[in-house]
N, CA, C and O of each residue as an XYZ file, in Angstrom:
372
protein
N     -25.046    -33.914     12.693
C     -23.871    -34.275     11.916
C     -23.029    -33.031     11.695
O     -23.559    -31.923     11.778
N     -21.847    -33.157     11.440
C     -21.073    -31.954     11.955
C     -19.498    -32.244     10.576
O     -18.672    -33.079     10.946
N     -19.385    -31.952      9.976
C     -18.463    -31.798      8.954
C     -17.426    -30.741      9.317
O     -17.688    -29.608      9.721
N     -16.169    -31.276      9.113
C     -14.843    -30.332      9.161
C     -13.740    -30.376      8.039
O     -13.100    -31.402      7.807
N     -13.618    -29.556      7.567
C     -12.492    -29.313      6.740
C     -11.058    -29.129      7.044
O     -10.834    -28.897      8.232
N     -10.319    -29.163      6.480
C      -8.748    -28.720      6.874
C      -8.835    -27.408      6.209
O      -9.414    -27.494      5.126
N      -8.376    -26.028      6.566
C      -8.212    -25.020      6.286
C      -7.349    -25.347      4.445
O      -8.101    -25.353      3.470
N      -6.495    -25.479      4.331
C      -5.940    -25.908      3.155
C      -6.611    -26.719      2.126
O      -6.191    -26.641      0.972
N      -8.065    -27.847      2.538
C      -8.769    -28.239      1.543
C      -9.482    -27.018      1.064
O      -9.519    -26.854     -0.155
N      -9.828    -26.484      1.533
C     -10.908    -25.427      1.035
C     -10.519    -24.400      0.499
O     -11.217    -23.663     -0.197
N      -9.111    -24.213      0.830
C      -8.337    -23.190     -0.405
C      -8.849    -22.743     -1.428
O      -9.398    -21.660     -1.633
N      -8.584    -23.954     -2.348
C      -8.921    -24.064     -3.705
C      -9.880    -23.690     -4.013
O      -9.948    -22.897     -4.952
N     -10.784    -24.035     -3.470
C     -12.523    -23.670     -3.667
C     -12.506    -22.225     -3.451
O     -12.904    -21.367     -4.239
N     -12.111    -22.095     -2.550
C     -12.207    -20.058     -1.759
C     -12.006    -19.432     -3.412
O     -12.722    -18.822     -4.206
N     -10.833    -19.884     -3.402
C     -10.133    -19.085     -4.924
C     -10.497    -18.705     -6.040
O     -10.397    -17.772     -6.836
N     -11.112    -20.032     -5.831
C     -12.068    -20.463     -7.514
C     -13.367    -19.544     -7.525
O     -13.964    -19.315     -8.577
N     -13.840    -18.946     -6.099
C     -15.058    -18.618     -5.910
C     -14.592    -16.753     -6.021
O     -15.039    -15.766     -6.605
N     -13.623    -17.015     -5.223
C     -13.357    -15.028     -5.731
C     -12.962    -14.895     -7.405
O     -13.369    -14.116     -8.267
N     -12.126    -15.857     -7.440
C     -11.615    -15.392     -8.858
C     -12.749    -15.235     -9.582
O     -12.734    -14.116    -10.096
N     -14.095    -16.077     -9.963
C     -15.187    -16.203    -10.389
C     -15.698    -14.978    -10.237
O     -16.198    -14.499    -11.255
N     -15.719    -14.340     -9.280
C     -16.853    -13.044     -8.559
C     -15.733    -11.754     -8.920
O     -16.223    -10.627     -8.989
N     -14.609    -11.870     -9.091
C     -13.995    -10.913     -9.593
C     -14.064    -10.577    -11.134
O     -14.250     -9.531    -11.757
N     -13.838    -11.901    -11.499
C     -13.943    -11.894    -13.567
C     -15.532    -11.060    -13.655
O     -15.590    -10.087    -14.407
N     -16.739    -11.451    -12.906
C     -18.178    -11.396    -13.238
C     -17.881     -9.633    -12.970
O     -18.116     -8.906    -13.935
N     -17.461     -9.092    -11.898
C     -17.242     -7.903    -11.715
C     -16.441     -7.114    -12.719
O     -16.895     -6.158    -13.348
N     -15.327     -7.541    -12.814
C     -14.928     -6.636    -14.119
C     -15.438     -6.907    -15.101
O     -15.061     -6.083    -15.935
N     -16.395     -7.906    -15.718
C     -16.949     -8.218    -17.140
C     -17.797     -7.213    -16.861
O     -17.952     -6.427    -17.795
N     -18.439     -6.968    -15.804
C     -20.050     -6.181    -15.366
C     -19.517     -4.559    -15.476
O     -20.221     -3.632    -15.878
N     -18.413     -4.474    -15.121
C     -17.821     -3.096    -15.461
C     -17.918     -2.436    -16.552
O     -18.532     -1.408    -16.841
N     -16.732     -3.667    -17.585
C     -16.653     -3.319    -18.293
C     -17.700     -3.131    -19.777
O     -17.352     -2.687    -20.871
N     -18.982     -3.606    -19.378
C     -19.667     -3.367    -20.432
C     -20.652     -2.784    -19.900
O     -21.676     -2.978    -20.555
N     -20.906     -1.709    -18.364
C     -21.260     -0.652    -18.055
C     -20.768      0.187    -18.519
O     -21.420      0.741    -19.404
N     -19.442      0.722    -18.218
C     -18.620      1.911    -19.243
C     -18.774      2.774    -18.371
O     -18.868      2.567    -17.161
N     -18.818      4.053    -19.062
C     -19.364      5.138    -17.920
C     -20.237      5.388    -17.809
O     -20.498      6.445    -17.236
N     -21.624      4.219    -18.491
C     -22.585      4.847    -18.020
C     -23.590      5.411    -17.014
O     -24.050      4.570    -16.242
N     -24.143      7.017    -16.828
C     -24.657      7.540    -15.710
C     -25.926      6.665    -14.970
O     -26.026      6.174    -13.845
N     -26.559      6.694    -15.776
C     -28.100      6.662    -15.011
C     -28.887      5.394    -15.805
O     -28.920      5.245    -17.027
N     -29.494      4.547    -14.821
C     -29.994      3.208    -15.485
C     -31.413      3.409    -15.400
O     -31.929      4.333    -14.773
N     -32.084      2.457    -16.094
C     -33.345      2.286    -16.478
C     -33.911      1.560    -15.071
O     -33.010      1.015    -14.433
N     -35.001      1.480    -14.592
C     -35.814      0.641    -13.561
C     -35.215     -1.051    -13.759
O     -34.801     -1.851    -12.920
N     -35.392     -1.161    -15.315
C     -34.710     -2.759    -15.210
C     -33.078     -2.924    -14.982
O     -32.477     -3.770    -14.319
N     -32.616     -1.909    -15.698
C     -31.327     -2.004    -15.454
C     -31.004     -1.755    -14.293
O     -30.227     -2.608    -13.864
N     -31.303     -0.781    -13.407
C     -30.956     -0.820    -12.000
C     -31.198     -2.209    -11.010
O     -30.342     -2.795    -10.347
N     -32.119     -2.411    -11.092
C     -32.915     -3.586    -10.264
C     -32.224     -4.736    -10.945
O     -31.731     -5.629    -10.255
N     -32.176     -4.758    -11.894
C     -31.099     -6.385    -12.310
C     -29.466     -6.160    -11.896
O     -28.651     -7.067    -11.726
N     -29.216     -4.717    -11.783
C     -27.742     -4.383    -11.343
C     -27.537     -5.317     -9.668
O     -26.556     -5.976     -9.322
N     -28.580     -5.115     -9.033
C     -28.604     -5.069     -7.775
C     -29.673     -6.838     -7.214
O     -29.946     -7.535     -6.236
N     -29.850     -6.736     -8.461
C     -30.199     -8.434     -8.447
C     -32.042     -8.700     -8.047
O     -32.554     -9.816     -7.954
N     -32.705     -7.512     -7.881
C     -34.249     -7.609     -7.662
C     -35.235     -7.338     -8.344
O     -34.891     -6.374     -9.028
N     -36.435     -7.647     -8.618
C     -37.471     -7.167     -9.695
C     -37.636     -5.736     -9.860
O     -37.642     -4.733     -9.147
N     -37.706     -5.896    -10.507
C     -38.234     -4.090    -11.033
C     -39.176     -3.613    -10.394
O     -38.960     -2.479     -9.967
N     -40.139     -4.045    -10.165
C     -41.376     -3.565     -9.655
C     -41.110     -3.419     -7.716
O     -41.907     -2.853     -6.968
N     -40.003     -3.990     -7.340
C     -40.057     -4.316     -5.631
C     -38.396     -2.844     -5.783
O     -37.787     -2.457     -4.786
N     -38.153     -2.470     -6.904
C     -37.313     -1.265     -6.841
C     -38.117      0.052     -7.010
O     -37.886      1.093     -6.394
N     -39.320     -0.185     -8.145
C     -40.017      0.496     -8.066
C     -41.008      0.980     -6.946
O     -41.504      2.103     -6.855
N     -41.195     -0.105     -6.106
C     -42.110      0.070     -4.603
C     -41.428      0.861     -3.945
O     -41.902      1.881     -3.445
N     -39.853      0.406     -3.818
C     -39.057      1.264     -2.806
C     -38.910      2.630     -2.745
O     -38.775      3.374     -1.774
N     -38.989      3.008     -4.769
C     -38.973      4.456     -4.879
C     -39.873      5.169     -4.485
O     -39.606      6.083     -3.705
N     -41.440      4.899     -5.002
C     -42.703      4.992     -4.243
C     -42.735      5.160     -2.608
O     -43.583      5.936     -2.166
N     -41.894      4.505     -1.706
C     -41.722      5.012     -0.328
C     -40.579      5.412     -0.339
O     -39.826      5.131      0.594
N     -40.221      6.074     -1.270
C     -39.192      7.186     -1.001
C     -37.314      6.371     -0.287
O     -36.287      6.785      0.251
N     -37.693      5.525     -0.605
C     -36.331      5.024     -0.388
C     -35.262      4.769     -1.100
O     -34.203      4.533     -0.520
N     -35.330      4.772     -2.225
C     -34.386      5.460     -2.884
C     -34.368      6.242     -4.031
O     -35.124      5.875     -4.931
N     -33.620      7.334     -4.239
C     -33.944      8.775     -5.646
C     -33.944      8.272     -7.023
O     -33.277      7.391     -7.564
N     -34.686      8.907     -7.368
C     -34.488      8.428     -8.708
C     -34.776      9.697     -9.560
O     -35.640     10.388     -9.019
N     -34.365     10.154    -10.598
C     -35.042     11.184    -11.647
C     -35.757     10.907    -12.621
O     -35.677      9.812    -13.177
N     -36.653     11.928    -13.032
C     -37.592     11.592    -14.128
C     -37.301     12.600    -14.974
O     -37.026     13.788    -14.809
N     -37.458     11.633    -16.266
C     -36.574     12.513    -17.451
C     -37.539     11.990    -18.516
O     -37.767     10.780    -18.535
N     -38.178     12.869    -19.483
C     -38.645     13.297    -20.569
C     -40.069     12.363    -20.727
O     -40.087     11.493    -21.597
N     -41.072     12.541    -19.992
C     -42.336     12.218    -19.254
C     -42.262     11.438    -18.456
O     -41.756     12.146    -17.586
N     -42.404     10.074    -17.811
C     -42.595      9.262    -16.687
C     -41.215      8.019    -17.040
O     -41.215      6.868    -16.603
N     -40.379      8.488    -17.718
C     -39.515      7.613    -17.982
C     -38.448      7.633    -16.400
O     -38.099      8.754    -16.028
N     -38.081      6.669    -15.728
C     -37.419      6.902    -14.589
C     -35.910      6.462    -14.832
O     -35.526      5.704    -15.723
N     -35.036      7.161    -13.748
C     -32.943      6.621    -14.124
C     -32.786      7.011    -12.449
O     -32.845      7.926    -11.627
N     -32.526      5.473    -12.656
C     -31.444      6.036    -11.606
C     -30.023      6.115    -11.207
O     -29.571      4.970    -11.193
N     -29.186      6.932    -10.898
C     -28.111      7.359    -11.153
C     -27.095      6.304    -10.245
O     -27.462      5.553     -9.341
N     -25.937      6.459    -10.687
C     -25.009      4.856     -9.602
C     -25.010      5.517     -8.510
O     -25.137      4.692     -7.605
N     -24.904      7.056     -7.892
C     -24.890      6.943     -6.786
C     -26.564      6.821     -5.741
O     -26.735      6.573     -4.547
N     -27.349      7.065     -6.635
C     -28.258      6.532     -6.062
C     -28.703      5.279     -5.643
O     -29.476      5.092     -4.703
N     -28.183      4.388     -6.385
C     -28.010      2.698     -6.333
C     -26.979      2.343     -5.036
O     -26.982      1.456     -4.183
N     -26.219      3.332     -5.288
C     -24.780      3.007     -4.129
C     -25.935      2.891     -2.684
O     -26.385      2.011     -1.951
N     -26.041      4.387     -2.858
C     -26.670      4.991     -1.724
C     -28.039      4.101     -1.121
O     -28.432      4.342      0.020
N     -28.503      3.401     -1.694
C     -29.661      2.955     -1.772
C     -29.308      1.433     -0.723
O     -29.977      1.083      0.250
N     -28.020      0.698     -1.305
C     -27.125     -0.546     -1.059
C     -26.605     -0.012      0.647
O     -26.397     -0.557      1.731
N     -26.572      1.096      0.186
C     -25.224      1.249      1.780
C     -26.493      1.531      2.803
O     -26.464      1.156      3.975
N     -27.564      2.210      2.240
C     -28.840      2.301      3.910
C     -29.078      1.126      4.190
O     -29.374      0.961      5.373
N     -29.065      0.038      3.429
C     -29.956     -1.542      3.781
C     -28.785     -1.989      3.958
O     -29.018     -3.121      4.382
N     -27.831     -1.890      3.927
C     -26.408     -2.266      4.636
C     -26.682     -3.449      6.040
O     -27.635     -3.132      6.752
N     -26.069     -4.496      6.374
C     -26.074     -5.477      7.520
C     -24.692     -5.785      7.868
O     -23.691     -6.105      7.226
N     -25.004     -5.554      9.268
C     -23.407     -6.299      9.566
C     -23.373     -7.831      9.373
O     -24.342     -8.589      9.328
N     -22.147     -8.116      9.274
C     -22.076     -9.714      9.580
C     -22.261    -10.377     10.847
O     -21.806     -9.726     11.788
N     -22.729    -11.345     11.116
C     -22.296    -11.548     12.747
C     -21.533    -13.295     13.016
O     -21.910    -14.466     12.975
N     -20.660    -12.759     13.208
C     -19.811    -13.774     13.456
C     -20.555    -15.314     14.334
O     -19.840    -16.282     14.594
C-alpha cells in the first residue's frame, strides 16, 4: 500500500512540527543560561540517553569529561558538542 500526499497538504504539518522543535529549543536554551558544565544526568538527558550508557561511553574514552572535587563528573557543552558531531550520520536519501 503506498500513500501520497500533495506537497501543500503537508505544509501545515511540516510547520507545526518545526515551529514545535524550535519553541522546545529556545525554551531548552533559555533555562540553560550560560551554564558551563553538566552533571552525568544533565548531560545524558540533554542529549536524550541514560546516564549510565553516557557514563559507559566515558569509560571507553569517548567522550571528555572532568572530575571536579572527588568523583563528581561535568561535562562541558563542548564536550557534548564534540561527542554529537563524532557519532554524526549522514542522511541517505
Amino acid at each position: 500500500m503506498q500513500v501520497t500526499f500533495a506537497q501543500d497538504d503537508l505544509r501545515p504539518l511540516v510547520q507545526a512540527v518545526v515551529s514545535e522543535c524550535l519553541a522546545r529549543l529556545a525554551a531548552d536554551e533559555a533555562r540553560l543560561g550560560e551554564q558551563m558544565a553538566f552533571s552525568e544526568e544533565e548531560a545524558a538527558r540533554l542529549i536524550g540517553i541514560e546516564p549510565h550508557v553516557l557514563r559507559d561511553a566515558r569509560l571507553r574514552g569517548e567522550i571528555s569529561a572532568s572530575r571536579i572535587a572527588g568523583r563528581r563528573i561535568r561535562y562541558l557543552r563542548q564536550d557534548i558538542v564534540a561527542y554529537l558531531a563524532r557519532n554524526r550520520t549522514e542522511a541517505r536519501n
